[in-house]
C-alpha positions in Angstrom: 214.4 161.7 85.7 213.7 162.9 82.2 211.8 159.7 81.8 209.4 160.3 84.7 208.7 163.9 83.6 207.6 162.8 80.3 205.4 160.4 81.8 204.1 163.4 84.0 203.6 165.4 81.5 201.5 163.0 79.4 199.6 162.5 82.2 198.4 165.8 82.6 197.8 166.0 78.9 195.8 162.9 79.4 193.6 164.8 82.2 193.3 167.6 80.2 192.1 166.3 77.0 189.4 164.5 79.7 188.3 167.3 81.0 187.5 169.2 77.7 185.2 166.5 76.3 183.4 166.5 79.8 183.2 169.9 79.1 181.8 169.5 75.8 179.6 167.4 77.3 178.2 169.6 79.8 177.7 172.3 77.6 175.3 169.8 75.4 173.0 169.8 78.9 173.8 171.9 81.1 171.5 170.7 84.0 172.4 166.9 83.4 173.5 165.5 87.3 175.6 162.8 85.9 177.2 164.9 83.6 178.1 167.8 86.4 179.9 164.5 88.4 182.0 163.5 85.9 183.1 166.7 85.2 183.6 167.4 89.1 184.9 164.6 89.9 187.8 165.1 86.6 188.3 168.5 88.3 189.5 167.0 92.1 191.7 164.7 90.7 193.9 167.7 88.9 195.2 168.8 92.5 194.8 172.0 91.4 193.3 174.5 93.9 191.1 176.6 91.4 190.2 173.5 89.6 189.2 171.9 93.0 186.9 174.7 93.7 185.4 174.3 90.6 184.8 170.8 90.6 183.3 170.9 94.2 180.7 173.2 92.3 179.7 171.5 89.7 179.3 168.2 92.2 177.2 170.9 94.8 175.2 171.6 91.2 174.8 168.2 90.4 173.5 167.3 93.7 171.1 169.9 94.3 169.1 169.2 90.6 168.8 165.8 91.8 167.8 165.1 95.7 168.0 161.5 95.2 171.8 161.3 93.6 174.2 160.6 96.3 177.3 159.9 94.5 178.2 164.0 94.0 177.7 164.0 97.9 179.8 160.5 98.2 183.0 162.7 96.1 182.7 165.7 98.5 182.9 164.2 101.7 186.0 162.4 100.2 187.4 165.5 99.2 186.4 166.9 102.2 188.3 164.2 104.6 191.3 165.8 103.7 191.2 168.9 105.9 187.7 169.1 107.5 186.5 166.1 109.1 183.4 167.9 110.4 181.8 168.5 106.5 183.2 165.1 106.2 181.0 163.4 108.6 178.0 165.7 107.3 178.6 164.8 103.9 179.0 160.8 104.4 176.1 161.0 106.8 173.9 162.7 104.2 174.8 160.3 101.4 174.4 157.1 103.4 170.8 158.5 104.2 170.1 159.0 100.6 171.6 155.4 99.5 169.6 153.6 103.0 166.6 155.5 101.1 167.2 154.2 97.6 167.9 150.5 99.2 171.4 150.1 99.4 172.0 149.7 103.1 175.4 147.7 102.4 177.0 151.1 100.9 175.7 153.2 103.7 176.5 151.5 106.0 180.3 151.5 104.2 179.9 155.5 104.0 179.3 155.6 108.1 181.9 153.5 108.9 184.6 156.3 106.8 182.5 159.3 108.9 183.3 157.2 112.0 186.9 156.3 110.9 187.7 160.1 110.7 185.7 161.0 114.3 187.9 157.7 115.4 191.7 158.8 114.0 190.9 162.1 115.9 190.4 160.0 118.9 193.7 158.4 119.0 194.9 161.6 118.2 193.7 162.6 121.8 194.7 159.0 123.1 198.8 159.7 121.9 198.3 162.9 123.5 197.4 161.7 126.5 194.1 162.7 126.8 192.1 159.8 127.5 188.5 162.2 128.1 188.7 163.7 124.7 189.9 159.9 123.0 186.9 158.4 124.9 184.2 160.8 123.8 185.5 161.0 120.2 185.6 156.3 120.5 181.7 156.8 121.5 180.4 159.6 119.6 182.2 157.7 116.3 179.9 154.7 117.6 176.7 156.9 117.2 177.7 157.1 113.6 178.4 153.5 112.8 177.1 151.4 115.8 179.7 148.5 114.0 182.5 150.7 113.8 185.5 148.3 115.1 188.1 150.6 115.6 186.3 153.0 118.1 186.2 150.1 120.4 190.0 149.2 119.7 190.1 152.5 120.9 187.7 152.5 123.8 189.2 148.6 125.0 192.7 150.9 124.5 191.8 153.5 127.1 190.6 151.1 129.6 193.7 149.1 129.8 195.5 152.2 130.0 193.2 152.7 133.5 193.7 149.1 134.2 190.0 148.7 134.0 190.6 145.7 132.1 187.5 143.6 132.7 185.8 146.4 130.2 188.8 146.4 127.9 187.7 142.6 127.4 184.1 143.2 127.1 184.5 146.3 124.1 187.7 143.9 122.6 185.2 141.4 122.3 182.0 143.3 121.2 184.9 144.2 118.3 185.9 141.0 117.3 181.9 139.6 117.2 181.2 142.6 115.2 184.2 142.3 112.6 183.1 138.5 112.2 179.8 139.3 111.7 181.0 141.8 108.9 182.8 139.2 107.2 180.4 136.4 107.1 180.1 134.9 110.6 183.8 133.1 110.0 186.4 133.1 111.8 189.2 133.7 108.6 187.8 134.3 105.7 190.1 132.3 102.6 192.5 133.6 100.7 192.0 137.0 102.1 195.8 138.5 102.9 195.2 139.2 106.6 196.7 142.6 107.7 198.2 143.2 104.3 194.3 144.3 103.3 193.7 147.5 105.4 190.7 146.9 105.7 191.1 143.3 108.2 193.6 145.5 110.4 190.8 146.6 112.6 189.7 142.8 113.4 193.0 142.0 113.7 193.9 144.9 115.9 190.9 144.1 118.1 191.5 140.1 118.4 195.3 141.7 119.9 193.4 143.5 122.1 191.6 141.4 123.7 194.4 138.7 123.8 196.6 141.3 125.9 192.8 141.6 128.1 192.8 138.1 129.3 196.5 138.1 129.9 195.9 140.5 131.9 193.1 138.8 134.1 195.2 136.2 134.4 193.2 134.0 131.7 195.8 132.7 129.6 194.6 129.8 128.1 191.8 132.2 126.2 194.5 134.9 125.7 196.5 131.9 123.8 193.9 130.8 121.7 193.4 134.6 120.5 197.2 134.6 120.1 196.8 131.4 118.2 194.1 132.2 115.7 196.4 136.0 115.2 199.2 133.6 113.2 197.0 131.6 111.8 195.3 134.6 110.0 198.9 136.4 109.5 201.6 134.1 109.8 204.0 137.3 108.9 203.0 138.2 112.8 203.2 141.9 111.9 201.7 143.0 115.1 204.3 140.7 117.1 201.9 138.3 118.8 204.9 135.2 118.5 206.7 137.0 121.4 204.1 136.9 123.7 203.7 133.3 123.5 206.7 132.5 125.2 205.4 134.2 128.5 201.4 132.5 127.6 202.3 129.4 128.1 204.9 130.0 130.9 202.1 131.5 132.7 199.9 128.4 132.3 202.8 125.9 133.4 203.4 124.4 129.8 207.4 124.9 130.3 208.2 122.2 127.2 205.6 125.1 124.6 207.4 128.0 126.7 211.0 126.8 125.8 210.3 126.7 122.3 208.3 129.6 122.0 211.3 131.3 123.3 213.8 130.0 121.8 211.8 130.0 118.3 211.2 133.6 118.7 213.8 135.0 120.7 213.8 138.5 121.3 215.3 140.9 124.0 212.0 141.5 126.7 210.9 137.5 126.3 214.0 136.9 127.0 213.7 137.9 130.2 210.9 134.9 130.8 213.6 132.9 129.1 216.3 133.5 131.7 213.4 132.9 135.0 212.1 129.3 133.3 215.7 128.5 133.1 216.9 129.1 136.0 214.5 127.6 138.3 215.0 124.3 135.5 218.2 123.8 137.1 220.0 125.6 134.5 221.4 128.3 136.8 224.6 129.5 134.5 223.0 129.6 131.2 220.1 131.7 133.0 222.5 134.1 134.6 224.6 134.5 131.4 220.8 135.7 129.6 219.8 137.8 132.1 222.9 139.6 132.3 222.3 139.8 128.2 218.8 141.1 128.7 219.9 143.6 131.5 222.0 145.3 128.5 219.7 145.0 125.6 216.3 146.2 128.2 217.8 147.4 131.3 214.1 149.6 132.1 212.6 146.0 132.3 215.3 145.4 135.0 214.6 148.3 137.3 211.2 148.2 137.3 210.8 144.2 137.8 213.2 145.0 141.0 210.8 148.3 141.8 208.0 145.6 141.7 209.5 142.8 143.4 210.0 145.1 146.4 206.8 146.4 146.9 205.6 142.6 147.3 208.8 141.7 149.0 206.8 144.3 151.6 203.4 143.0 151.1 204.9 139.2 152.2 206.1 140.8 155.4 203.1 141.5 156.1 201.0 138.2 155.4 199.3 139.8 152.2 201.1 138.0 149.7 203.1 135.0 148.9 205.4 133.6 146.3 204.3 130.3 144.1 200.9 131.9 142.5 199.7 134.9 140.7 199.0 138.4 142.7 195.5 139.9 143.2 195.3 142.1 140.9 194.8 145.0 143.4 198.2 143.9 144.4 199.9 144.7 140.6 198.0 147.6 140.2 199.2 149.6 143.5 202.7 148.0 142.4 203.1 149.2 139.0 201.3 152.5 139.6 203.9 152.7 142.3 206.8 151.9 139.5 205.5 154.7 137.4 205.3 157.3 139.8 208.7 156.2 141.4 210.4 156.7 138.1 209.2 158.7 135.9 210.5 161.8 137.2 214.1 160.5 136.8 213.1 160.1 133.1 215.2 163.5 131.2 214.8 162.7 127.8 212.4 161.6 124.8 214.3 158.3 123.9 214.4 157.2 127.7 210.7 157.8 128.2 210.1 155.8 125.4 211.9 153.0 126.1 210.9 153.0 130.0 207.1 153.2 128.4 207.7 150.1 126.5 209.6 148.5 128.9 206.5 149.4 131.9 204.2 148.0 128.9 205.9 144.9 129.1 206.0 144.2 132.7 202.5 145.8 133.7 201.6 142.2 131.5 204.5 139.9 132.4 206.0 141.1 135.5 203.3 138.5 137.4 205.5 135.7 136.3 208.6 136.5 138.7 205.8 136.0 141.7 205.8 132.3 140.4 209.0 131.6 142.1 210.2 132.1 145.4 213.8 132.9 144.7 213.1 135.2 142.1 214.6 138.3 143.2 218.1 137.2 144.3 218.4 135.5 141.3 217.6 139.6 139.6 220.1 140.8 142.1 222.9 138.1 141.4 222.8 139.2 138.0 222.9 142.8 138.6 225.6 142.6 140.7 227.6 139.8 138.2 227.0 142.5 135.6 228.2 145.4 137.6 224.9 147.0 136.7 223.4 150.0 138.6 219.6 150.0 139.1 
């Protein structure tokens, strides 16, 4: 402890001293622009409230003796990114018109992607709130601002799956991924760039997800796989969890002998659950009951809604509308899980619940499909249940 304070101490002793010889400086010409941003700039990075004030007017100084000298504007609207976003955006806007001007269109274009980036986080502010109006006027209006700006259509291709309006949750996921390729060179994978460890490839990264979760959704899984694919081939970490989807991918597409490892390579609690159904319509009826009854422990949400859905096309077969063996019309799963949700949310009491039924209804609105692929699918939910002594 004594040891950090020391360094603390010298540290502001270090700022100090700085600041007086920009002082000094100054004082030698008082109306030199460069000489006001150093000394402003020195100011904001005290921390201190009154020497923050200061600084932002000596870099207000600085940039009204010069029109054409955008970095004072540049420091304010990072300043100013802390608590107003509105003089934020001004401020980026402004500068990025003054370096466009001078003939640096790389750097403004950098400076309106940060003004969209703020209008954008306020967006998924309104997104986690539930408020997809709000998210989706904040997504386009960050778009004005930086026409390239990837994560407003991460967030746009977001609110549309959300609606199950997934056809347009493909076409702004991809618009996303062409334009973060574009921004980094027309490749694929740029080399030795740490994927998702570098902030800045998150978006691209984010928006390849995305649209991999899309096509799964329209039933396209051979595309959503090669998204999937070229995900760990960028980040074979897998932060964002793409290896347990893959399991599910290729079950969809019929390649059991990929499926079975994928599973069993990455084995976690909700795949699991495509685990137990390839295995027990392989013939493998006792180790498939014995890791559904695991998975109806570990993710019993997953459990009630699959049997929720299963009923409603249990219903739909009755009357000639559907049958087991293929995929649903999407119609079909929509009614189905909108159903689900509305059926059980109210019996939701508490905040840990609703998030693990959300996660759980997350799952299924994207894998529950694959228990249409087989005819004896639910007995083979209800044998479990019952083996179990689980209540649904």
């Amino acid at each position: 402890m004594k040891k950090d304070n020391t360094e603390k101490n010298a540290w502001k002793e270090r700022g100090k001293a700085e600041i007086a010889a920009l002082r000094e400086v100054l004082c030698q010409n008082p109306k030199d622009p460069a000489a006001l941003l150093n000394l402003g700039v020195a100011l904001l990075r005290t921390w201190s409230e009154p020497e923050r004030e200061q600084g932002i007017k000596y870099l207000e100084k600085a940039a009204k003796l010069d029109k054409d000298f955008p970095e004072p504007i540049e420091e304010m609207a990072l300043d100013a990114s802390m608590d107003d976003h509105g003089r934020a955006v001004r401020l980026y806007k402004k500068a990025a018109e003054i370096y466009r001007r001078k003939g640096n269109g790389e750097k403004a274009d950098k400076l309106l992607d940060k003004a969209a980036t703020l209008i954008n986080g306020e967006g998924w502010e309104f997104r986690e709130q539930g408020d997809n109006i709000a998210a989706k006027k904040k997504a386009l209006r960050a778009l004005e601002v930086c026409p390239y700006c990837v994560d407003a259509r991460n967030l746009l291709g977001n609110i549309y799956t959300d609606r199950f309006e997934f056809f347009d949750a493909e076409r702004v996921y991809r618009a996303a991924v062409e334009d973060a390729v574009r921004e980094q060179g027309d490749v694929v994978k740029m080399e030795d760039v740490p994927y998702w460890l570098e902030m800045e490839t998150r978006p691209y990264m984010r928006a390849r997800h995305g649209l991999g979760l899309s096509l799964m959704q329209l039933h396209r899984y051979e595309e959503a796989l090669r998204e999937f694919e070229i995900l760990m081939d960028l980040n074979p970490s897998d932060n964002q969890g793409v290896r347990f989807l893959l399991g599910d991918a290729y079950h969809f597409t019929g390649s059991l002998e990929k499926a079975e490892q994928c599973y069993r390579e990455y084995e976690d609690v909700e795949s699991q659950y495509g685990h137990a159904l390839l295995q027990n319509f392989s013939g493998k009826e006792a180790t498939a009951s014995a890791m559904l009854i695991k998975c109806l422990k570990g993710a019993p949400f997953i459990a009630r809604i699959l049997r929720l859905y299963l009923t409603k096309f249990d219903f739909w077969k009755e009357r000639g509308l559907f049958k087991y063996g293929g995929l649903p019309l999407f119609l079909l799963h929509r009614n189905a899980m909108i159903a689900v949700w509305n059926e059980m949310l109210p019996l939701i009491t508490n905040r840990q619940a609703y998030h693990d039924f959300k996660s759980a209804y997350q799952y299924c609105n994207l894998n529950a499909p694959l228990w249409l692929k087989y005819e004896g699918s639910p007995l083979f939910l209800q044998k479990a249940v019952d083996s179990a002594g689980f209540e649904l």
